[in-house]
Backbone bond lengths (Angstrom), bond angles and torsions (degrees), N, CA, C in turn:
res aa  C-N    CA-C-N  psi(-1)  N-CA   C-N-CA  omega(-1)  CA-C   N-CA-C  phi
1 X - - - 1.462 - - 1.525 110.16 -
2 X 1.061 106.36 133.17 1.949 116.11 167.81 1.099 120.01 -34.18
3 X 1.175 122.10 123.29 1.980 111.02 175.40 1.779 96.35 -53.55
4 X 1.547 106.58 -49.81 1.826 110.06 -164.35 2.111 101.04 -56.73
5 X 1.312 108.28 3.56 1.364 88.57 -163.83 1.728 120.59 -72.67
6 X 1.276 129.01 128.23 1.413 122.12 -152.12 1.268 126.40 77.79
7 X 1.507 113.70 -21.52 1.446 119.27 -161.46 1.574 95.01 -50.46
8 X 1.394 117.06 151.98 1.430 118.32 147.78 1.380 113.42 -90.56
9 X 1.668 110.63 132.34 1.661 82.28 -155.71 2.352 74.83 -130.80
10 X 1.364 120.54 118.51 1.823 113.20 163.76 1.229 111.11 -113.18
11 X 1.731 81.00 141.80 1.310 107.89 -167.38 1.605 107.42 -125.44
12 X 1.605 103.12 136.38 1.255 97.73 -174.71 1.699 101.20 -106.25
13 X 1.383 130.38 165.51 1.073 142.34 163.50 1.824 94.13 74.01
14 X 1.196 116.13 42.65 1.987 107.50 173.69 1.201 104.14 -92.84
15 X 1.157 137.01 44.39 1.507 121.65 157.21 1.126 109.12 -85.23
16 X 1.278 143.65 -20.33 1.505 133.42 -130.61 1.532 97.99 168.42
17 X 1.680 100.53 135.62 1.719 89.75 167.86 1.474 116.34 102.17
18 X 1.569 107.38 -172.26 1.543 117.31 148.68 1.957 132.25 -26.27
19 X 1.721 91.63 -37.81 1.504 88.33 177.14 1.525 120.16 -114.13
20 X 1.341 94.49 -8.78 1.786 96.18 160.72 1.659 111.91 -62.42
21 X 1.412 114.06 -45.45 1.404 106.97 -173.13 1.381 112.68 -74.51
22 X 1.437 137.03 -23.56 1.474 127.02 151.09 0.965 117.20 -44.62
23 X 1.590 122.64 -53.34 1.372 109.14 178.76 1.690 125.93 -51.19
24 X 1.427 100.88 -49.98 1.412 100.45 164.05 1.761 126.10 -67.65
25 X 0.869 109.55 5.21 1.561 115.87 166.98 1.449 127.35 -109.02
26 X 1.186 108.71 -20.22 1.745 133.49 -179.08 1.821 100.23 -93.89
27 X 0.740 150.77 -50.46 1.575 155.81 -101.77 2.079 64.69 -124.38
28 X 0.934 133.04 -74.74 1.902 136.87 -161.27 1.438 86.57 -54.41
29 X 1.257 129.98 -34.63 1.979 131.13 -157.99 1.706 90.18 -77.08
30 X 1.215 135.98 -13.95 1.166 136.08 -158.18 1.732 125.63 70.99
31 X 1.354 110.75 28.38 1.064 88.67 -163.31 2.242 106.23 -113.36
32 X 1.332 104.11 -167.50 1.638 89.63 -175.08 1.222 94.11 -112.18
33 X 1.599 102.39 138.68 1.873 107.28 -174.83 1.702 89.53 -112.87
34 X 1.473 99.93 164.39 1.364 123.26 -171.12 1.439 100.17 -142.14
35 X 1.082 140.45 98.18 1.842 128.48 176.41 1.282 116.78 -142.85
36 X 1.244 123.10 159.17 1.301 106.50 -141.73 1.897 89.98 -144.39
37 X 1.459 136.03 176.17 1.551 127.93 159.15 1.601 100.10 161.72
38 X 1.380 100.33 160.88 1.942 107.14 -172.07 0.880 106.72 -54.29
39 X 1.185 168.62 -66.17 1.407 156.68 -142.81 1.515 116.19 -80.23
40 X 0.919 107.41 137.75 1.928 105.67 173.28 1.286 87.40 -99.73
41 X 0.852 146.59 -54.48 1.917 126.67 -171.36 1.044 107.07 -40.12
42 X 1.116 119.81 -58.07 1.923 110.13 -168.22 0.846 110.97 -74.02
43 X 1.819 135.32 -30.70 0.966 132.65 -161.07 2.075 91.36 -72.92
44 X 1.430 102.67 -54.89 1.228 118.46 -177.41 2.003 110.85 -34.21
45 X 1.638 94.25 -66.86 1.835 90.74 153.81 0.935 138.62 -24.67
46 X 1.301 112.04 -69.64 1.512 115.96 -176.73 1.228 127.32 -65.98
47 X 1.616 108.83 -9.19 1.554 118.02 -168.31 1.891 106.23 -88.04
48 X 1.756 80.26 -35.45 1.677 78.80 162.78 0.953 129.96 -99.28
49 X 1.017 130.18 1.50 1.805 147.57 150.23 1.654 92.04 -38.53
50 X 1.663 131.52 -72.77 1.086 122.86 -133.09 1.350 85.49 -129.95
51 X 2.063 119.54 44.46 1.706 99.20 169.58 1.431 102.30 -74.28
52 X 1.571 99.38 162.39 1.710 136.17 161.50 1.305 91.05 92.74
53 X 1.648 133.39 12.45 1.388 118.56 163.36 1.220 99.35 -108.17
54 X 1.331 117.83 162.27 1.473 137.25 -165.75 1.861 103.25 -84.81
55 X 1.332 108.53 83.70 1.472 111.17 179.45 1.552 101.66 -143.63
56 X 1.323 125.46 125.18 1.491 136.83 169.47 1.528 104.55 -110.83
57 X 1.339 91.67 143.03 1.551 108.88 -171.26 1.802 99.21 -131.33
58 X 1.223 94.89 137.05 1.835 103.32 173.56 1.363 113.52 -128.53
59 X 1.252 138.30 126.78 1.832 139.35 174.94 1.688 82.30 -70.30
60 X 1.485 96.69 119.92 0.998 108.30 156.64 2.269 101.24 -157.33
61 X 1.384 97.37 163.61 1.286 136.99 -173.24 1.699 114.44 -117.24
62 X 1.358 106.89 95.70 1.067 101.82 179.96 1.261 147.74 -41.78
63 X 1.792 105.20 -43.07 0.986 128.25 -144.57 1.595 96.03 -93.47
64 X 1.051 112.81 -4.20 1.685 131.71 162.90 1.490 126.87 -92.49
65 X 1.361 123.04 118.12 1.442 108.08 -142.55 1.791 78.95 -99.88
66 X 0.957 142.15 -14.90 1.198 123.94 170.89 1.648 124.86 -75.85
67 X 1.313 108.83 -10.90 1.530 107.34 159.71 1.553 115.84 -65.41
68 X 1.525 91.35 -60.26 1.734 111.70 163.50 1.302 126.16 -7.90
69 X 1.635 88.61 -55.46 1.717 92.96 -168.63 1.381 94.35 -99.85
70 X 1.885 130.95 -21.88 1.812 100.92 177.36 2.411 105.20 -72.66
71 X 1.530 113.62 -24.64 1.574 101.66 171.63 1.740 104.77 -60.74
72 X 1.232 135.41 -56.52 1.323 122.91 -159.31 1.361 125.48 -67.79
73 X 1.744 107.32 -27.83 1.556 124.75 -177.97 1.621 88.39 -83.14
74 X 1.357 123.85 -63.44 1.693 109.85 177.44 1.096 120.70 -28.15
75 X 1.980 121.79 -59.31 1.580 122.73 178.39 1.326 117.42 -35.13
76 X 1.888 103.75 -67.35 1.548 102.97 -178.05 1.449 129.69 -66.29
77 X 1.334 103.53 3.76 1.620 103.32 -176.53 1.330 110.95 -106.54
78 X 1.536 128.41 -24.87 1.281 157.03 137.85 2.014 111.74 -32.15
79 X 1.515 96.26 -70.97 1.684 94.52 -175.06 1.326 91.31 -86.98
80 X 1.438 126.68 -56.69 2.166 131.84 -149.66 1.621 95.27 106.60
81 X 1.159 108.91 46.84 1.523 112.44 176.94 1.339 125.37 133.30
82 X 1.574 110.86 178.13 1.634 113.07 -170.18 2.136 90.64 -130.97
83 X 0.794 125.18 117.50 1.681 105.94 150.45 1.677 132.39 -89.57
84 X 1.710 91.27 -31.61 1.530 95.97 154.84 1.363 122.46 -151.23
85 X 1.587 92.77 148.34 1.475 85.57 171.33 1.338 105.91 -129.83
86 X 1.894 108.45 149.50 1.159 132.31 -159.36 2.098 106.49 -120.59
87 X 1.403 102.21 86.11 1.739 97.87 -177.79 1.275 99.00 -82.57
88 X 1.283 109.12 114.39 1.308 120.72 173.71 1.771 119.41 -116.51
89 X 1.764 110.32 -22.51 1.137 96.83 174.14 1.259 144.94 -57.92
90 X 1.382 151.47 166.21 1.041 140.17 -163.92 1.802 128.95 178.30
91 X 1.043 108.57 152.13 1.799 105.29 178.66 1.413 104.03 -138.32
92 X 1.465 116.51 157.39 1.737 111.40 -157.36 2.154 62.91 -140.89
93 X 1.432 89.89 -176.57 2.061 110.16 -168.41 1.289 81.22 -161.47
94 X 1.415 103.68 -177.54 1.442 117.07 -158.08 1.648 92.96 -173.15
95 X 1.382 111.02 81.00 1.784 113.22 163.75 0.707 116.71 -168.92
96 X 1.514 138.36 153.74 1.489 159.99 -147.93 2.525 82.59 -96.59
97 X 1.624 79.50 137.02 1.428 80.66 -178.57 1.822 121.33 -59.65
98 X 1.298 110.48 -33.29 1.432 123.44 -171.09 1.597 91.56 -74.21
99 X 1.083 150.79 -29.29 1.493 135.35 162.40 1.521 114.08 -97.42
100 X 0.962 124.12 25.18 1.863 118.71 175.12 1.754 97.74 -90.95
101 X 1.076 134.55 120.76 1.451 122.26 101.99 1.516 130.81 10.77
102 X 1.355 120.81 104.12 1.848 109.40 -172.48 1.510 106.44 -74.13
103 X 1.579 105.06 -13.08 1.577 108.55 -177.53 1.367 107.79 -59.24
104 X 1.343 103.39 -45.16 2.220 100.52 169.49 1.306 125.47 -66.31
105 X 1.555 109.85 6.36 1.203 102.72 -174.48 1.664 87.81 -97.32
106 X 1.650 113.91 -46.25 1.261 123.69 179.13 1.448 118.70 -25.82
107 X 1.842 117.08 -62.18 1.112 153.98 -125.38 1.613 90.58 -94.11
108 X 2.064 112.66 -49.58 1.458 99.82 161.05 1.369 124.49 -87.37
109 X 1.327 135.93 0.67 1.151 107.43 -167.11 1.795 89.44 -89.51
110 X 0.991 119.85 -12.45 1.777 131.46 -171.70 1.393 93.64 -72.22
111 X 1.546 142.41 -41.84 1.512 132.69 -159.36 2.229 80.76 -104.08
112 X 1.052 113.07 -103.85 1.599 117.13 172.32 1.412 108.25 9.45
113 X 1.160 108.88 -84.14 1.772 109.26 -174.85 1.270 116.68 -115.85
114 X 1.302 145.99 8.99 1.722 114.34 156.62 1.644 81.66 -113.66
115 X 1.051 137.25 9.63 1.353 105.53 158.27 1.776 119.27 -70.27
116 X 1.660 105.84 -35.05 1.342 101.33 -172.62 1.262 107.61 -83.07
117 X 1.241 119.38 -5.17 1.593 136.30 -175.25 1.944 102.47 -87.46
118 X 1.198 117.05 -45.13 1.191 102.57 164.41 1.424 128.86 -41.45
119 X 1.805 83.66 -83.74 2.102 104.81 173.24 1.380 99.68 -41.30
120 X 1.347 136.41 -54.62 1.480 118.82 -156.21 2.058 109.63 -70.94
121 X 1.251 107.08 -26.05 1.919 112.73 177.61 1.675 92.06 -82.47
122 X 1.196 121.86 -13.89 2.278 100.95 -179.25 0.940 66.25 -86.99
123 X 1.832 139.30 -85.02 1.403 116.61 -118.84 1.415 129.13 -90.71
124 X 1.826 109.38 8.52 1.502 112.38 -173.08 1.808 105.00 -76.23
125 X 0.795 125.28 -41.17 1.794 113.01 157.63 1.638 119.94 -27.22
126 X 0.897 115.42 -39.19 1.395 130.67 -170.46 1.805 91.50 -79.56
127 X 1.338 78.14 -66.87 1.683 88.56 -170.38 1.605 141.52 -43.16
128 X 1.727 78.99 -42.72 1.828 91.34 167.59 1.271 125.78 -103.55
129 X 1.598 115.55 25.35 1.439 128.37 -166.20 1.971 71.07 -110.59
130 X 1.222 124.94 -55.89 1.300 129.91 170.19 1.408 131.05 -52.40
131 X 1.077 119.09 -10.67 1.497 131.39 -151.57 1.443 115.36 11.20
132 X 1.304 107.17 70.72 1.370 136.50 173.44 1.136 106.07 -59.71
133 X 2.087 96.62 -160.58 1.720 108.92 -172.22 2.002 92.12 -141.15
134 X 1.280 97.81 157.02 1.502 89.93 -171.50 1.849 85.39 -119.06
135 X 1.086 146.37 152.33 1.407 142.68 163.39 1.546 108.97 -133.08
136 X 1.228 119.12 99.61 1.703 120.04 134.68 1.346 130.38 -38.50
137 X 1.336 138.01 110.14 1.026 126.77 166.00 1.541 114.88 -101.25
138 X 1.868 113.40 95.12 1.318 114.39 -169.88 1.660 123.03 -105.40
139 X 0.926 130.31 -77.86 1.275 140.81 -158.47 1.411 157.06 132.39
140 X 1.132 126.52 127.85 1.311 121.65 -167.03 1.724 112.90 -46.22
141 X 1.075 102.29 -17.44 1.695 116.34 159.76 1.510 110.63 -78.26
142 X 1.085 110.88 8.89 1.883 102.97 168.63 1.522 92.87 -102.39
143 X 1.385 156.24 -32.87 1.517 149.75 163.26 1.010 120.24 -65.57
144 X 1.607 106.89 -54.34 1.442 109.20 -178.39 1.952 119.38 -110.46
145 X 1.567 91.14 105.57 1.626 92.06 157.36 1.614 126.69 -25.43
146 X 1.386 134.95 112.24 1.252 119.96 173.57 1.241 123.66 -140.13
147 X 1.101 128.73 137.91 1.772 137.93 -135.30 1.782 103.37 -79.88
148 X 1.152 103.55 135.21 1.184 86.10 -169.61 1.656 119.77 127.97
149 X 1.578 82.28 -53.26 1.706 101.30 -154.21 1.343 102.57 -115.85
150 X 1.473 129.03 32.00 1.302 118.72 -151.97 1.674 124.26 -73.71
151 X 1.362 97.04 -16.80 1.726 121.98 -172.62 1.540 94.23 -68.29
152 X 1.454 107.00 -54.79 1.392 112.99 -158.08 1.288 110.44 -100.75
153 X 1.309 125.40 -7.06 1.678 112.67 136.10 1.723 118.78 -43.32
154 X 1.613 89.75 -78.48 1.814 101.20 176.45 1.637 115.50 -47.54
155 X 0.931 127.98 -15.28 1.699 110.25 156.88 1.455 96.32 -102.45
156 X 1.159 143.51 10.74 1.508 101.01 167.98 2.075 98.09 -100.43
157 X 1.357 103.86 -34.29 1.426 121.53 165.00 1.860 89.66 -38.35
158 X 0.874 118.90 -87.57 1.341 122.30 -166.27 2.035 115.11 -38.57
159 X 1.096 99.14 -57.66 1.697 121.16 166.14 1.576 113.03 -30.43
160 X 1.581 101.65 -57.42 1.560 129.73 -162.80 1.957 84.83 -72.60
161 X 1.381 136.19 -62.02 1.200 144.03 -137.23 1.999 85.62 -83.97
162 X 1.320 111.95 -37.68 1.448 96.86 -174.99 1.672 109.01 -95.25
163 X 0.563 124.89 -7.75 2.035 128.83 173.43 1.574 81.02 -75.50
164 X 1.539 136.76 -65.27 1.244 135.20 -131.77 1.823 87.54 -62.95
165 X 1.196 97.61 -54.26 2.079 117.21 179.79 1.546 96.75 -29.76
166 X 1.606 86.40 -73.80 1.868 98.02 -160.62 1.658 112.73 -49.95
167 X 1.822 94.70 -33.81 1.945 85.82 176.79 1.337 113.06 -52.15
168 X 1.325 118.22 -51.16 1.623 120.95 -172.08 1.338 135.42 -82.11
169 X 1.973 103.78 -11.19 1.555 101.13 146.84 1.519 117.63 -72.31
170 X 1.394 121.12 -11.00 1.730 112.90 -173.10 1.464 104.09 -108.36
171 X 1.421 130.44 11.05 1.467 134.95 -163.49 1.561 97.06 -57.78
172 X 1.422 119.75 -40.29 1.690 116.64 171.97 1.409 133.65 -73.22
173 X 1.412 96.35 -19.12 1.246 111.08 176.40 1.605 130.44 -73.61
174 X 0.905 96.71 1.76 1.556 118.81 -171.90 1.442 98.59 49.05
175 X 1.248 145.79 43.39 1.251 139.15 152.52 1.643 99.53 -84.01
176 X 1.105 108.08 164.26 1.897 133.12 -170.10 1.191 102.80 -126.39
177 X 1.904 129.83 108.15 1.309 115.99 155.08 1.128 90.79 -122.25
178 X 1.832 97.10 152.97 1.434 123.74 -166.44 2.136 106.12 -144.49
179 X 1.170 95.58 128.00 1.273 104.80 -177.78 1.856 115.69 -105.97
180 X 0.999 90.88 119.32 2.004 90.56 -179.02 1.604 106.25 -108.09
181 X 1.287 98.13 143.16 1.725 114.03 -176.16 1.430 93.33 -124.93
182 X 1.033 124.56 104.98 1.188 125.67 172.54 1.793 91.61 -90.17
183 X 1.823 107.80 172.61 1.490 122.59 -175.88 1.601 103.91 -106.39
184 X 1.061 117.05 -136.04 1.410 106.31 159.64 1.492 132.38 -76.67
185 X 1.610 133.78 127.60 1.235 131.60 -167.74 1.609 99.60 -125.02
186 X 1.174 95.85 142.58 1.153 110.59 167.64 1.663 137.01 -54.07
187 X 1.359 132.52 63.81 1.568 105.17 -136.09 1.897 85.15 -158.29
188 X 1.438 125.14 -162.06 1.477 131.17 -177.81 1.302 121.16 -92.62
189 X 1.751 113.42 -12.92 1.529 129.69 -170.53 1.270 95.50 -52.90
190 X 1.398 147.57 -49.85 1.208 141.27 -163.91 1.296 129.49 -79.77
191 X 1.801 110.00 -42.71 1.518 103.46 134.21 1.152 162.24 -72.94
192 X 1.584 105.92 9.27 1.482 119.34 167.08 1.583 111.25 -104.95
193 X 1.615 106.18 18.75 1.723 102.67 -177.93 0.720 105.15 -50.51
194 X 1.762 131.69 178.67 1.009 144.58 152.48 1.773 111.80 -93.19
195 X 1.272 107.85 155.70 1.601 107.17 -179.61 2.215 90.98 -105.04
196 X 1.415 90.24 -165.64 1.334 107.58 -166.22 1.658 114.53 -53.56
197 X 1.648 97.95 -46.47 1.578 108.35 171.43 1.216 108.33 -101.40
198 X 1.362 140.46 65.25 1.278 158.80 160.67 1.764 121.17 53.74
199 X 1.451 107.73 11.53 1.411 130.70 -164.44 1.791 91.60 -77.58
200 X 1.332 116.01 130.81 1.437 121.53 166.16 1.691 109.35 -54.53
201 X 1.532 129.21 125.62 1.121 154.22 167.16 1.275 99.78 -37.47
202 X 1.962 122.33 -62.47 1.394 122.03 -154.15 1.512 127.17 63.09
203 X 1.832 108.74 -6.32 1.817 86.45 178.14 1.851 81.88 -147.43
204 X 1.157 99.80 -164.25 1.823 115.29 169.72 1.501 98.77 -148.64
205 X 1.446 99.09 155.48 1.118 123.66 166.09 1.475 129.13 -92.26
206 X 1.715 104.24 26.50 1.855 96.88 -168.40 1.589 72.38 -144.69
207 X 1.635 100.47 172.67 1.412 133.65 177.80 1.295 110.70 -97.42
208 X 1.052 109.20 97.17 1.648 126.36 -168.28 1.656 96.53 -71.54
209 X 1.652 123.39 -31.81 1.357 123.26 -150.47 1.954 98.36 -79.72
210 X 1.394 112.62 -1.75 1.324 137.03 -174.90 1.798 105.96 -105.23
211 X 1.132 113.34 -1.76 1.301 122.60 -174.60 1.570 116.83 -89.16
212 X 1.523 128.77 166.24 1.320 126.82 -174.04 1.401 102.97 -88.13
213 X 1.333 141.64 134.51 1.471 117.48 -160.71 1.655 104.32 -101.18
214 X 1.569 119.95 149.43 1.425 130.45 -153.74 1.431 84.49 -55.58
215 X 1.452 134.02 -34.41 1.705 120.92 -159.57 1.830 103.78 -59.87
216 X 1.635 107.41 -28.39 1.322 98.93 -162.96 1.193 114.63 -101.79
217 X 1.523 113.74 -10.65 1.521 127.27 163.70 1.989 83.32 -61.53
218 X 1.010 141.59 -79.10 1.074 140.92 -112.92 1.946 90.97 -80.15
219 X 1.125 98.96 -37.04 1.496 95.25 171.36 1.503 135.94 -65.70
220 X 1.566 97.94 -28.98 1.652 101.70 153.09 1.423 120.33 -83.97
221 X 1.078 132.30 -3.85 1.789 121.10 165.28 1.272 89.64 -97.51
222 X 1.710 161.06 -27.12 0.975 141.65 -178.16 2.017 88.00 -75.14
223 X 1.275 145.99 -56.37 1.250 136.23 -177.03 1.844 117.28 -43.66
224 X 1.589 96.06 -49.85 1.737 87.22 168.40 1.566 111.56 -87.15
225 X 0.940 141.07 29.82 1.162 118.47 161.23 2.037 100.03 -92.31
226 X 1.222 84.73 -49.94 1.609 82.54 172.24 1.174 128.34 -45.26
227 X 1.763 106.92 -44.76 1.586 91.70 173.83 1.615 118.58 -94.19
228 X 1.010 99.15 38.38 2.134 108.51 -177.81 1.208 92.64 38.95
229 X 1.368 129.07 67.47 1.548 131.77 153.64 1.755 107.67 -83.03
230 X 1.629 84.13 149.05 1.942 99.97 -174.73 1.597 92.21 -63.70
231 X 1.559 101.84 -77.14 1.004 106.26 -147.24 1.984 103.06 -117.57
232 X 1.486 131.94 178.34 1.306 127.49 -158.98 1.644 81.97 -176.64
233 X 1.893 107.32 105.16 1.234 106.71 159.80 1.779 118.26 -119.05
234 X 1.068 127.32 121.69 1.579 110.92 -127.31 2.189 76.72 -113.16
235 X 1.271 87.82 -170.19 2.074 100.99 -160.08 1.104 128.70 10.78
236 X 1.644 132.49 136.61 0.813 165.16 134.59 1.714 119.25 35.32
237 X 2.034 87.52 -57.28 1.474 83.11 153.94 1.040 158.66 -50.56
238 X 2.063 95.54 -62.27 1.618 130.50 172.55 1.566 95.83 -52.97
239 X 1.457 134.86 -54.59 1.333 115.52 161.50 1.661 156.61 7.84
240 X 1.497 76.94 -78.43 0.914 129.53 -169.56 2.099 114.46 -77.94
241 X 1.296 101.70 -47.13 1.639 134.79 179.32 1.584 103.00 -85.19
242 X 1.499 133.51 -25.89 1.074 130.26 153.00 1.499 142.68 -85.29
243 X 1.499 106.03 -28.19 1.619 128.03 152.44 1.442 94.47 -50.12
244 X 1.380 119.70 -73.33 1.678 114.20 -166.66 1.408 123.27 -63.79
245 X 1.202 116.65 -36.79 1.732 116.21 154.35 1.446 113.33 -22.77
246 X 1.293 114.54 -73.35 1.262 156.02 -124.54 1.405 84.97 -75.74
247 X 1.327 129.01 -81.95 1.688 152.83 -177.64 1.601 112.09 -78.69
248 X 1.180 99.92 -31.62 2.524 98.65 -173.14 1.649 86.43 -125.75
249 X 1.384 135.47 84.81 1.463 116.39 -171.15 1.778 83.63 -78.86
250 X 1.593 107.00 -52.62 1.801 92.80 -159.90 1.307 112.07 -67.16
251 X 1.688 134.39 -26.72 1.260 116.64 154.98 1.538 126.00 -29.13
252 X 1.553 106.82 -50.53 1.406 116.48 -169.85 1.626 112.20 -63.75
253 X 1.677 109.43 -31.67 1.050 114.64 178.36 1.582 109.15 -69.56
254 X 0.869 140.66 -18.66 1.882 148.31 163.37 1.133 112.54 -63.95
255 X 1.215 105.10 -47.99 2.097 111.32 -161.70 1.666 94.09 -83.42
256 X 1.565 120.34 -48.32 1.624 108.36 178.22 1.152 107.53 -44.18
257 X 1.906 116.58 -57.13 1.354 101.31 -146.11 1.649 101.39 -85.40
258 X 0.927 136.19 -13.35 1.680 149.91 147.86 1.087 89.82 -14.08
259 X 1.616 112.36 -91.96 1.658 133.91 -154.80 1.514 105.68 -64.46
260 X 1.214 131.88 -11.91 1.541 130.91 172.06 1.446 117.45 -84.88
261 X 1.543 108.33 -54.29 1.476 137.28 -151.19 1.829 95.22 -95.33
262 X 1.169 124.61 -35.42 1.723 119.04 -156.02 1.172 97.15 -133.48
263 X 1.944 134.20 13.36 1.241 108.54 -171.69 2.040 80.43 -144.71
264 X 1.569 98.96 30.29 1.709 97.09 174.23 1.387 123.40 76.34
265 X 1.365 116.40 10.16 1.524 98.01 -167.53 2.266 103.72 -111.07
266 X 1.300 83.00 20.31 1.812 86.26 -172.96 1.786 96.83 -168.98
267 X 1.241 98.77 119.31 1.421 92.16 178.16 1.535 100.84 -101.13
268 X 1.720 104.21 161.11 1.288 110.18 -166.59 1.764 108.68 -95.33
């Protein structure tokens, strides 16, 4: 039998992406999904994508803690509980700091981190009455500062620093939080950046078709959740870009801004 079988498992941001493909990977595990994101169309899609299976969907907005709390009180009143929850929603920007707007900085750290900061304070009652799993879904931009991206470093930096807390106030609790940094994924985060004055981008500047695709990200955070892993830093790169942080930081500081600034992916 599936560990996910029955699980109640919410998910934020499953329309699209990183948490659409859990859903489609969780829903065969047997388990009951709850996910929630702005759009009622997609949400509406997907619901009929996967009728007569046990999946509730709520329009909700993260960055609003009163949506927050009508998806998490819906889940448990819907299943009679949460065992895990998976914050995955998210918004990435795209600007050099001396032209951003602080409102974009506002705008992510409000969806990035008090969104998962909301959902994660409703549903840890649930959670540690369950001895659940809590999941961040952050980024190789939670280690490494990267130009460009400075908002959405600092909320995932920020994200990464409070999961790390919450693991070690619940270390007795037998609850499991686990933070994933994925590297580059294949997915919409990049075309729904935000630019300097908070206006959606609409395109990217990288080759996504070279990317790890969200189905297989989604299969390694569905693998560590199973094995109550801390932490999950996923391709070759992110690897790779965090080893070198870690031990050569000012090397690292050359090769980022290299690979941003001289190889097209950030104009100056």
């Amino acid at each position: 039998m599936s560990f996910f079988n029955n699980k109640v498992v919410a998910i934020t941001g499953g329309s699209e992406g990183i948490g659409r493909a859990l859903i489609q990977a969780l829903i065969p595990l047997g388990a009951k999904i709850a996910t929630c994101g702005r759009n009622y169309d997609k949400l509406y899609n997907l619901q009929m994508e996967y009728a007569g299976t046990l999946l509730h969907t709520v329009v909700c907005d993260v960055s609003k803690e009163n949506d927050c709390k009508k998806f998490i009180e819906s889940t448990i009143k819907t299943f009679g509980g949460i065992d895990i929850l998976i914050n995955n929603a998210g918004i990435s920007m795209r600007a050099l700091v001396r032209d951003l707007d602080v409102e974009v900085i506002r705008k992510v750290m409000d969806v990035n981190f008090f969104g998962a900061v909301y959902c994660t304070t409703l549903a840890l009652p649930s959670i540690v009455e369950r001895k659940g799993v809590v999941v961040g879904v952050s980024s190789i931009a939670g280690y490494r500062g990267l130009p460009g991206r400075s908002a959405y470093s600092a909320s995932k930096f920020a994200l990464q620093g409070w999961l790390e807390a919450l693991r070690t106030e619940l270390l007795e609790e037998e609850v499991n939080v686990m933070w994933v940094s994925p590297g580059f994924i294949a997915s919409n985060i990049r075309n729904a950046a935000l630019d300097s004055e908070g206006n959606a981008l609409s395109s990217t500047l990288m080759d996504e078709s070279k990317m790890m695709t969200a189905s297989e990200c989604a299969t390694h955070i569905i693998n560590g959740i199973e094995k109550r892993k801390r932490t999950l830093i996923l391709t070759s790169t992110g690897k790779r870009t965090v080893l070198l942080n870690k031990f050569f930081p000012a090397l690292t500081d050359k090769l980022v801004r290299k690979f941003y600034f001289e190889k097209g992916m950030l104009k100056k």
